[in-house]
C-alpha positions, -999 to +999 in steps of 0.1 A: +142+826-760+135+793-777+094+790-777+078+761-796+060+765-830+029+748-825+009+733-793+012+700-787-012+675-784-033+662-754-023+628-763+013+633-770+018+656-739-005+625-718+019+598-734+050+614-720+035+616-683+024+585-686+056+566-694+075+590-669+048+580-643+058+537-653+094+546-650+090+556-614+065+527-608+092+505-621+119+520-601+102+518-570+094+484-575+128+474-576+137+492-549+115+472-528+123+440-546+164+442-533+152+457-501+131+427-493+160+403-506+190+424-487+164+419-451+163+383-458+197+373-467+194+363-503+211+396-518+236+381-543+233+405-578+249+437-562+273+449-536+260+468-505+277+481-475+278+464-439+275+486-409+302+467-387+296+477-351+335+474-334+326+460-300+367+444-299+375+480-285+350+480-261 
């Protein structure tokens, strides 16, 4: 089993939490940016999926 040589910092180990932790932020933040522009019509840098309800049959 592979262990590592020598402990690793406090800082190193904090820097790598702390950019995973802005990469979520980041994410999320986009998330919300093209949900807010898909509910109000002004999507037009992506390509989503349009529940059609077929009321013709009906």
């Amino acid at each position: 089993m592979a262990v590592p040589k020598k402990k690793t910092s406090k800082a190193k180990r904090n820097s790598r939490s702390a950019t995973w932790k802005a990469k979520a932020a980041v994410a999320a933040q986009r998330a919300m940016s093209i949900g807010k522009s898909v509910l109000s019509g002004r999507a037009q840098g992506f390509v989503y999926p349009v529940s059609e309800t077929d009321t013709s049959d009906s």
